[in-house]
N, C-alpha and C positions, 0 to 999 in steps of 0.2 A: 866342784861345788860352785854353784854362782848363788850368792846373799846381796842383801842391798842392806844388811842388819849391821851393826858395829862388831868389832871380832867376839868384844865382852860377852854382847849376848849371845852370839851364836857357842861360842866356848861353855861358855855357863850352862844353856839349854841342854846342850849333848852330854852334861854330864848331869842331869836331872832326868833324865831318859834312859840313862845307862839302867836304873833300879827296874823301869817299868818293863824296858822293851830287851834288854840284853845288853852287855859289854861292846858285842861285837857289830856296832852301830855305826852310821855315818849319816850327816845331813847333807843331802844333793842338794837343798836348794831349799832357802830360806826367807821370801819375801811380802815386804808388808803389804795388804791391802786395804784397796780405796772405802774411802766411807768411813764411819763409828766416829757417830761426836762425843762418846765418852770413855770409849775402851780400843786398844788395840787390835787386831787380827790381823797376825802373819801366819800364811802358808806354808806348811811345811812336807817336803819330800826326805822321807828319813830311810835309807837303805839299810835292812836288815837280812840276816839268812834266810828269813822267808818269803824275801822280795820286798818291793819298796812299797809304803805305807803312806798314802794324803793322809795328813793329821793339820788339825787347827790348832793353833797357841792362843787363844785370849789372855792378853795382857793389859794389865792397866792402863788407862792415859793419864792425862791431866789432871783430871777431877770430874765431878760425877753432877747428873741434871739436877739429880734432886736428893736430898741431906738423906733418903729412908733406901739408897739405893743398895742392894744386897752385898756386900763383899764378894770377890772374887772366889775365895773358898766356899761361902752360901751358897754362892750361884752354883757353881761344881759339885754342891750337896746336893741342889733344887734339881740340877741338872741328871744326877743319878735316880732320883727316887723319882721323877718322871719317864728315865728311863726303863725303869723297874717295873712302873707301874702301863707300860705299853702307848707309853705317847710318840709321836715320832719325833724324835730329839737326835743327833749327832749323839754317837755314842762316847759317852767319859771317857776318857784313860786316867787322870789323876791331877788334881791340886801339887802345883809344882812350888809355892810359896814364890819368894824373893827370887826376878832373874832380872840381874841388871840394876837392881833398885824399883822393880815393880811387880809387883805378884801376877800367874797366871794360870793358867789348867791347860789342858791338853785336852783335844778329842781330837774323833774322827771328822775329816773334812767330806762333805756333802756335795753333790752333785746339783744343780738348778740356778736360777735366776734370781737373784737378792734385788736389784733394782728395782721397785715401786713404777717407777715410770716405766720401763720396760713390761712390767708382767703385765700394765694395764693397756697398754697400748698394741704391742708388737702383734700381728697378723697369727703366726707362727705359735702364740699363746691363747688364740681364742679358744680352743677345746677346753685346753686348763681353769682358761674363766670362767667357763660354762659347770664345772661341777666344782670349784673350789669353796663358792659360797657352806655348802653343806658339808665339804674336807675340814672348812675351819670349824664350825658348830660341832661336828663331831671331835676335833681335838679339845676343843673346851667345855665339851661336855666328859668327857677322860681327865682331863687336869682339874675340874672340878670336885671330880669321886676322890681325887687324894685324901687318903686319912689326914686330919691334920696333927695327928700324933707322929706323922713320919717327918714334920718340918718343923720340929720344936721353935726352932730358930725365925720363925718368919712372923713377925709383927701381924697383928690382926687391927683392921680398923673397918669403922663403919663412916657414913657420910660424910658426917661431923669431923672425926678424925681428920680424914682426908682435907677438907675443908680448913679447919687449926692447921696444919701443916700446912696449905698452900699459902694462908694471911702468913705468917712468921716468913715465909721463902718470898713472897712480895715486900714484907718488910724490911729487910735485908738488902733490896734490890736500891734503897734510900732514892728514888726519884718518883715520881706521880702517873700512878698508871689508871686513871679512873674506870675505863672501860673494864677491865681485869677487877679493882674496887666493886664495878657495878654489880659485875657476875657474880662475885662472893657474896656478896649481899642478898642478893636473888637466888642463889643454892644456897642459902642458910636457912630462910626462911622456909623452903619449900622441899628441906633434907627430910629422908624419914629416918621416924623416932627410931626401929629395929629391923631389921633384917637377916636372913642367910647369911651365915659365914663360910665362907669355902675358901680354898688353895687356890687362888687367882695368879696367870700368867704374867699379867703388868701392861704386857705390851704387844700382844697379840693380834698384828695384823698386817696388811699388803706392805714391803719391807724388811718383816721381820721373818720371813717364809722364804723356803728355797722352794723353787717352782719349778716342776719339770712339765714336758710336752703333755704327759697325762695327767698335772695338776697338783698338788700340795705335794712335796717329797718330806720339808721336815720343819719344826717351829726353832727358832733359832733368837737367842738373846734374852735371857730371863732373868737380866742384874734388878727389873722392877718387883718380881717376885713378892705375894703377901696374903695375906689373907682379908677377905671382904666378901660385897655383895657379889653374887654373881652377877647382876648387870653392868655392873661395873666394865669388867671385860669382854661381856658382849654386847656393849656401845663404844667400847674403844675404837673398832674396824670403821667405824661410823663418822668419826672427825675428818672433816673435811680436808685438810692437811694431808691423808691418808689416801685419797682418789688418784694424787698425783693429774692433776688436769680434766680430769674424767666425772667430773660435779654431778652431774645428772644423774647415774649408779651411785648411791647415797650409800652403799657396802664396800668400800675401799674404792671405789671406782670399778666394781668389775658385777655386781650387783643390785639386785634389792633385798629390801631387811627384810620384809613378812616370809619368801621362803626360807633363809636364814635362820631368824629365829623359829620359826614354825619347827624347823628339824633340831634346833635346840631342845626345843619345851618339849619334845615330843621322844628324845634319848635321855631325860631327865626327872619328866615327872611336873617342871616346874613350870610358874604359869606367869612367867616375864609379859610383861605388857610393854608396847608400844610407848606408852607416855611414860612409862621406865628408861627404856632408852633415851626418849627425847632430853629427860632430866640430865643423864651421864654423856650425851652425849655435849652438852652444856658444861660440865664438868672437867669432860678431856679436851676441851678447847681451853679452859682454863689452865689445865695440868703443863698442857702444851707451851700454850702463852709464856708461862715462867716458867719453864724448862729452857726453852730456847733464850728469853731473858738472862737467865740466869750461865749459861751457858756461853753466850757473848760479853760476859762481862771477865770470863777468865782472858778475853782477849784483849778488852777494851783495857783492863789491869797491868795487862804485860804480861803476864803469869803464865800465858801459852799465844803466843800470836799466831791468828790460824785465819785463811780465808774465809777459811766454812764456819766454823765459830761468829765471825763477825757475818756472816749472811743470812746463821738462824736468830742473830738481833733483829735484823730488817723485818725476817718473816714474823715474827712475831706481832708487828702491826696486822698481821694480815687476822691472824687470830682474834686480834683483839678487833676488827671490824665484823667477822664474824661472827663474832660473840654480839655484839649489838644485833647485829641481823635475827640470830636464833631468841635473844631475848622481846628482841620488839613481836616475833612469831609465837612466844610462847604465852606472853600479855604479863 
């Protein structure tokens, strides 16, 4: 067996798998992986009699970007009734509770490219860029159709909502952040009164996808889980933050919006507009801003001292210049 885990959890873990997979089990190899600023993911190779088994453990970290973040076991709920309902998601095995002092689930481990900078750049991925735009509008148009009687559990908000939750999470943050201040003020006034309510992904874009040589393999990460506008999610892919370098393809860096959304509205029915997006796109540069704010201050606390933690503080200036940019463009 080679682990880079403490004995604790790996002892623990194998025997919260004894129920799922069988008694007669073994972990070859058990190590954590890079990346997640608010949840664990270690790799697991688990030898069974029916041959060895990639499985993923999402485990908790530190603490979480933002106060409406889904619990562990939610996400493992969100995570089964998407799978149910034919989205491509890592398939469940089961909410494991407490391992170690930190809750986690189990699924299957997935094949493709998680790095952002990678899918959007490397050589070897431009076929995958070339039809992923309309891979992701068709998975959000699928995670959309969820009944929302199958997620009792998932908070429903509209602008507004969104909006009172981000003031309170800036409020918290007790230092002056004007530019983020400006933003709020400017999606207040120009939130709308009603909208569609759907089973929104959270955070559904270049990142958050495992990417294989023929393009989207599976959506992966769904602790933001909730219900809202549908635009909401299909201007999230759109934050700049999200290009990874590649500014000019204004769709994660590997796109553009109008065929994008075009095959949205067009497996939906619905008639998202343009100046839709522009508004949420305005939004999740906010969301961002104090997510990462709020995230480098478990470091700046002492409460988890992390490189990465303190370097999505920094980026967060970046957000907040962009926000200026998109406001002064929108008048």
């Amino acid at each position: 067996m080679t682990t880079d885990a403490e004995p604790a959890l790996t002892v623990e873990l194998r025997e919260r798998l004894v129920p799922i997979f069988g008694a007669d089990i073994a972990i070859e190899h058990l190590a954590l992986l890079a990346g997640g600023a608010s949840k664990e993911a270690w790799a697991l190779d688990l030898r069974t009699p029916q041959g060895t088994r990639q499985l993923l453990v999402r485990r908790a970290g530190g603490g979480v970007i933002h106060q409406e973040t889904l619990t562990l076991e939610d996400e493992h709920r969100l995570l089964e009734v998407a799978f149910a309902a034919g989205v491509r998601v890592p398939k469940p095995h089961a909410y494991l509770g407490a391992i170690a002092g930190r809750t986690a689930f189990v699924s299957e481990r997935v094949p493709g490219e998680t790095i952002g900078r990678r899918i959007v750049q490397r050589p070897e991925l431009a076929g995958a860029r070339a039809v992923l735009p309309a891979q992701m509008a068709e998975e959000l148009a699928k995670i959309h159709a969820i009944p929302a009687e199958r997620v009792p559990f998932l908070g429903g908000v509209g602008a507004r909502d969104v909006l009172d939750r981000l003031t309170k999470e800036v409020d918290r943050l007790e230092d002056p952040h004007p530019a983020i201040e400006l933003g709020l003020a400017w999606a207040r006034r120009r939130a709308p009164e009603r909208s569609e309510t759907v089973v929104l992904h959270g955070d559904l874009r270049v990142g958050n996808l495992a990417v294989t040589a023929t393009g989207l393999g599976h959506v992966l990460d769904w602790e933001f889980g909730h219900r809202g506008d549908p635009a909401e999610d299909v201007a999230w892919p759109l934050v700049r933050a999200w290009r990874f370098g590649v500014d000019r393809l204004r769709l994660g860096g590997i796109g553009d919006v109008e065929p994008y959304l075009g095959r949205y509205n067009a497996l939906t029915g619905r008639r998202i507009t343009l100046a839709s997006l522009d508004y949420w796109e305005i939004v999740g540069n906010l969301k961002w801003a104090i997510g990462a704010l709020t995230q480098s201050r478990r470091h700046l606390s002492g409460q988890q001292r992390s490189v990465e933690l303190a370097v999505l503080g920094r980026l967060a200036a970046e957000m907040e210049f962009e926000l200026l940019h998109l406001l002064e463009r929108a008048g």
